[in-house]
C-alpha positions as CSV (number, residue, x, y, z in Angstrom):
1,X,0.0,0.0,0.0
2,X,1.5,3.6,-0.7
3,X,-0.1,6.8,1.1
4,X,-1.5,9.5,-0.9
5,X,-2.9,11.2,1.7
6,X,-0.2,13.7,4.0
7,X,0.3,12.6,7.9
8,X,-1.9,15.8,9.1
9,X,-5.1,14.6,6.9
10,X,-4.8,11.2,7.8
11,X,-4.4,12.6,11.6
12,X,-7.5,14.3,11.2
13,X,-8.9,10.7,10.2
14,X,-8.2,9.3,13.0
15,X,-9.6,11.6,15.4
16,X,-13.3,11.9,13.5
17,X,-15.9,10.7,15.5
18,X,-17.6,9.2,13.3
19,X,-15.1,6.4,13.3
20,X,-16.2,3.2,14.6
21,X,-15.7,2.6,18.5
22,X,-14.7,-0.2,20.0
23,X,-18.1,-1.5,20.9
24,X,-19.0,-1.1,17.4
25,X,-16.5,-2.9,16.2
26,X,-16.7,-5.8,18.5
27,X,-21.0,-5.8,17.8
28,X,-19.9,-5.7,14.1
29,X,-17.2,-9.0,14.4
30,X,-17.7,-10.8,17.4
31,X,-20.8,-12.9,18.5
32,X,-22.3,-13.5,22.1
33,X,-20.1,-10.6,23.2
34,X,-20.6,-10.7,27.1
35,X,-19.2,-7.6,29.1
36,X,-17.3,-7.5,32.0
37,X,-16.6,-4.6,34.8
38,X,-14.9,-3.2,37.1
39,X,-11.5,-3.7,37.8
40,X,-12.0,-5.6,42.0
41,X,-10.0,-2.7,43.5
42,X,-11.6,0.8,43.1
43,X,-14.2,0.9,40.0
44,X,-15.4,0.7,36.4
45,X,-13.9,2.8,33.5
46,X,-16.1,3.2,30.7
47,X,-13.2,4.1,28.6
48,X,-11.8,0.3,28.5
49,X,-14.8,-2.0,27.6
50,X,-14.1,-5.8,27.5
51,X,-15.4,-8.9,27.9
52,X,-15.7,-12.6,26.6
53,X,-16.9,-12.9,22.9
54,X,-16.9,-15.5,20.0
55,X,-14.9,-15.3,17.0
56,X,-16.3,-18.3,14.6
57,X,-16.9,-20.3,17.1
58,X,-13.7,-19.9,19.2
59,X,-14.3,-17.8,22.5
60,X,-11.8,-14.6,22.8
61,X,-11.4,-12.2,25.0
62,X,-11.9,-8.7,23.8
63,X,-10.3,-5.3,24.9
64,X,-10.9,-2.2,23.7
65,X,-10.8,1.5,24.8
66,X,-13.7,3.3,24.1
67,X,-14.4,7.1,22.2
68,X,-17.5,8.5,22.5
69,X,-19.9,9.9,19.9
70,X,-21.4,12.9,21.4
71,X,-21.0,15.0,24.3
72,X,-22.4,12.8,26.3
73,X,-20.5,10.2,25.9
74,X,-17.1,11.7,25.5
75,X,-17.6,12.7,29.4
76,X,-18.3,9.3,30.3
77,X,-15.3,7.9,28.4
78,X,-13.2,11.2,29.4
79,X,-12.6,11.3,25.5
80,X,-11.1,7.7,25.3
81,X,-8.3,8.0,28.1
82,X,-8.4,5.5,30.5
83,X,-7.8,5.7,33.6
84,X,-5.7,3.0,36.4
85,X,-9.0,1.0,37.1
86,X,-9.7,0.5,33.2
87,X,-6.0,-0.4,32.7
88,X,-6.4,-2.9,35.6
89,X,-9.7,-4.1,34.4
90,X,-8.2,-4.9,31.8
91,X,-5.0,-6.9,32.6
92,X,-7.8,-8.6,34.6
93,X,-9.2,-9.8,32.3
94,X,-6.0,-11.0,30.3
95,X,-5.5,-13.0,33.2
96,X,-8.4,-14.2,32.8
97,X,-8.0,-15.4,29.1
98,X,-5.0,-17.0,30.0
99,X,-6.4,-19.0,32.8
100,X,-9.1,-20.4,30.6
101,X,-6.6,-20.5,27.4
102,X,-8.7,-17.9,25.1
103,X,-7.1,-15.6,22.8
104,X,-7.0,-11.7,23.5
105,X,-7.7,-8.9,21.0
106,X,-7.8,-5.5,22.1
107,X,-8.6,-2.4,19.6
108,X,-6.7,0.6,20.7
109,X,-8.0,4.0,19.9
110,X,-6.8,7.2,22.8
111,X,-5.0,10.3,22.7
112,X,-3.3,8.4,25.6
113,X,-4.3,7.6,29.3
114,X,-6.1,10.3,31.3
115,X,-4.2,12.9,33.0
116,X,-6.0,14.3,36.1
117,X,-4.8,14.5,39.5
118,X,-7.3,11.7,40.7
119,X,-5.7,9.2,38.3
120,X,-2.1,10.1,39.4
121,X,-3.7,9.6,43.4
122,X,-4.7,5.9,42.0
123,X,-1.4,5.1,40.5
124,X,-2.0,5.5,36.3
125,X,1.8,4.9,36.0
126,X,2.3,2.1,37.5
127,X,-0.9,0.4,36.2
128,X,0.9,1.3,33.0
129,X,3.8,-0.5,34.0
130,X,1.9,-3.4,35.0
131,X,0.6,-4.2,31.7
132,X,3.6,-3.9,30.1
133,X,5.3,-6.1,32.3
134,X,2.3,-8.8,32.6
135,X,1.4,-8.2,29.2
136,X,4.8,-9.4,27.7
137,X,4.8,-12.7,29.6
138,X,0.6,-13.5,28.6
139,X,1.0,-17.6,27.6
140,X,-1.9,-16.8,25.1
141,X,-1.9,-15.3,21.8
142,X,-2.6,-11.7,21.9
143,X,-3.5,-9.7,18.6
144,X,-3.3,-5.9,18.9
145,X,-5.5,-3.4,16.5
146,X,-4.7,0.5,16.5
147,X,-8.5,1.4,15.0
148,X,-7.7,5.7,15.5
149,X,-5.3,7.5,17.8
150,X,-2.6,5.3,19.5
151,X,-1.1,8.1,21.3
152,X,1.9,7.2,23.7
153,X,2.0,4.8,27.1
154,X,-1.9,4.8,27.2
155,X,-1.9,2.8,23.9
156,X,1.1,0.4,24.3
157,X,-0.4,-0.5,27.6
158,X,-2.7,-2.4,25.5
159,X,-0.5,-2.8,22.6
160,X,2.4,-5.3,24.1
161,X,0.7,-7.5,21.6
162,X,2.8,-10.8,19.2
163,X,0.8,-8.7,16.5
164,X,0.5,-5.1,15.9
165,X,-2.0,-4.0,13.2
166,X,-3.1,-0.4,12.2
167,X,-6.5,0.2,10.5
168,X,-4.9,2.5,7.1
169,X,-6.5,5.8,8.7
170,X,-4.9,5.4,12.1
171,X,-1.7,6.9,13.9
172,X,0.8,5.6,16.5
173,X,2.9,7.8,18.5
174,X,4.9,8.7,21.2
175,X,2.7,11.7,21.6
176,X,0.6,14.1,19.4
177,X,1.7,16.6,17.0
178,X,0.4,19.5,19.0
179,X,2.6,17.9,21.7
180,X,5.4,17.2,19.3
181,X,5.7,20.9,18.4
182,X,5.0,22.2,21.5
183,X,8.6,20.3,22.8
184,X,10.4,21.2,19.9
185,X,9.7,24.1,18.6
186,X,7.3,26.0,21.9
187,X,4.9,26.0,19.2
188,X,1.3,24.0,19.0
189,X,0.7,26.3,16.1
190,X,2.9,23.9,14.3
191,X,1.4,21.0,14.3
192,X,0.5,19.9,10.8
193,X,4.6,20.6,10.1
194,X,4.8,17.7,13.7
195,X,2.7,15.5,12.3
196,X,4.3,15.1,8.5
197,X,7.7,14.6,10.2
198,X,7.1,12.1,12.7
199,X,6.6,9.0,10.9
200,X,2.7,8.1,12.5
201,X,0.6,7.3,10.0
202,X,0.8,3.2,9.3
203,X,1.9,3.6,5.6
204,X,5.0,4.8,7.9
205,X,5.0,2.4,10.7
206,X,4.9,-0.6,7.9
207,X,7.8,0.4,6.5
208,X,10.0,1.3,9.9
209,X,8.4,-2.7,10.5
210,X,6.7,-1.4,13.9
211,X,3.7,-2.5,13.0
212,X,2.8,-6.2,11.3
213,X,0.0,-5.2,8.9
214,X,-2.3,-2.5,7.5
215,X,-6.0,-3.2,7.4
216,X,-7.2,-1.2,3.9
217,X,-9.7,1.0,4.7
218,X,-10.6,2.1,1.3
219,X,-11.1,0.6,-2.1
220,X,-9.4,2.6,-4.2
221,X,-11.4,6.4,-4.0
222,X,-14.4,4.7,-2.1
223,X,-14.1,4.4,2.1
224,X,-15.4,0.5,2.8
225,X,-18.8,0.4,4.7
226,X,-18.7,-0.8,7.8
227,X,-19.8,-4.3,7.3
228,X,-17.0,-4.3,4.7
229,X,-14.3,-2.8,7.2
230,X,-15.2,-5.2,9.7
231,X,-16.0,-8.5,7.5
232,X,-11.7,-7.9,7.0
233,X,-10.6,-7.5,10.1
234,X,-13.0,-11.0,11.0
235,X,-11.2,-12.2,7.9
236,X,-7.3,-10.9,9.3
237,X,-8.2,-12.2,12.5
238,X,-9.3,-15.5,12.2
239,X,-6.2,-16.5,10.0
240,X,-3.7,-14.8,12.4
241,X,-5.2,-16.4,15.9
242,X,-4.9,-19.7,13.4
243,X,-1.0,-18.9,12.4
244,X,-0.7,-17.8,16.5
245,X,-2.2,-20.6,18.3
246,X,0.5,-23.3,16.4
247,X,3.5,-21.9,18.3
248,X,3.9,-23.2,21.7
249,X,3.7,-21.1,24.9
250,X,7.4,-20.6,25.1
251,X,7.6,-19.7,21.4
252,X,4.6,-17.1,21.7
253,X,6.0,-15.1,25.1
254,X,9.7,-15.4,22.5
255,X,7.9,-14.1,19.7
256,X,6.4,-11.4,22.0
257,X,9.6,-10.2,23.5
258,X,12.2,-10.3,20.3
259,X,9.1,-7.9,18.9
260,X,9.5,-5.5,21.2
261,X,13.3,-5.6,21.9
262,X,13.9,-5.4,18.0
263,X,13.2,-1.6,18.6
């Protein structure tokens, strides 16, 4: 695939909210998807949704961080950034999946984890830390899916995956290009000029081999319907997990951690 769109359109793609959210998504692939809250020690996020699901046949566990749609819901999800309870809700139910020997999939999509005092007072960074750690040692397959923003340690915290994919209209960063230009050049003003020099977009990721695969988003002019969007990841998915679930445990938490130490 070769991008004809620049970094700062495809940017403003990933941030539309009329993208699909996680729940979406997972009503769209998944059947029987049953969710699960809270995460046993303080509460329930409502930007990290997850749960138990079926993927033809074969039960999964699902993770994904939730955007919201309107006002409303933007609140509720603080605009897609978790908090430490939905982090630890989630490497619950990892733990979970790999008690009972189910695949996980998350679909990531945040600006990055949520900044106010109260989730410092809970401990966001080391519930950050904590996935990373537990997440690289999971004896079950885990399959990753950057769906809009995958902005810093709030994505990789779901992302410490043996597969990394990135729908085509996504982005992947260490931060965002306001945040970029703001470091660099005390500038937020400057952002478009961030965004087309820090190699985020997924054409870019593919080719610095960050990421595994890009999931086409359009068919040539045309944007694919929803039911078309999703029918490929099903489709991605399903041969992947297949591919994934040959390789022993040993050889997936290898797989895992030359992935990551590559970089």
């Amino acid at each position: 695939m070769k991008q004809t769109k620049s970094a700062n359109t495809i940017v403003k793609l990933a941030r539309d909210a009329e993208r699909l959210t996680s729940l979406e998504l997972i009503d769209l692939i998944f059947d029987s998807f049953v969710e699960l809250h809270g995460d046993r020690y303080f509460g329930d996020d409502g930007a990290v949704v997850g749960g138990i699901a079926y993927l033809n046949g074969e039960p999964v566990t699902v993770i994904g961080i939730q955007k919201g749609k309107n006002l409303e819901e933007n609140i509720a999800t603080k605009f897609g950034s978790p908090s430490p309870e939905g982090y630890r809700k989630s490497l619950r139910l990892m733990k979970q999946a790999e008690k009972f020997n189910r695949p996980i999939i998350t679909f990531v999509n945040t600006p990055g984890a949520f900044c106010g005092i109260e989730a410092e007072e809970r401990g966001e960074g080391e519930a950050i830390a904590r996935n990373l750690y537990e997440m690289s040692q999971l004896k079950v397959p885990v399959i990753s899916v950057l769906t809009g923003e995958g902005g810093s340690g709030g994505a990789l915290a779901l992302a410490v995956a043996n597969e990394v994919w990135m729908l085509e209209h996504s982005i992947y960063s260490i931060l965002s290009p306001e945040g970029f230009a703001s470091i660099l050049w005390k500038d937020s003003s400057r952002a478009e000029e961030a965004a087309e020099i820090m190699k985020l977009t997924s054409y870019d990721l593919k080719e610095l081999d960050v990421i595994e695969k890009i999931i086409p988003e359009t068919n040539g002019e045309d944007l694919l319907s929803p039911k078309e969007l999703s029918e490929s990841i099903k489709k991605e998915l399903v041969a992947s997990l297949d591919s994934l679930k040959q390789l022993s445990v040993s050889e997936l938490q290898e797989q895992r951690y030359e992935r990551f130490r590559k970089f």
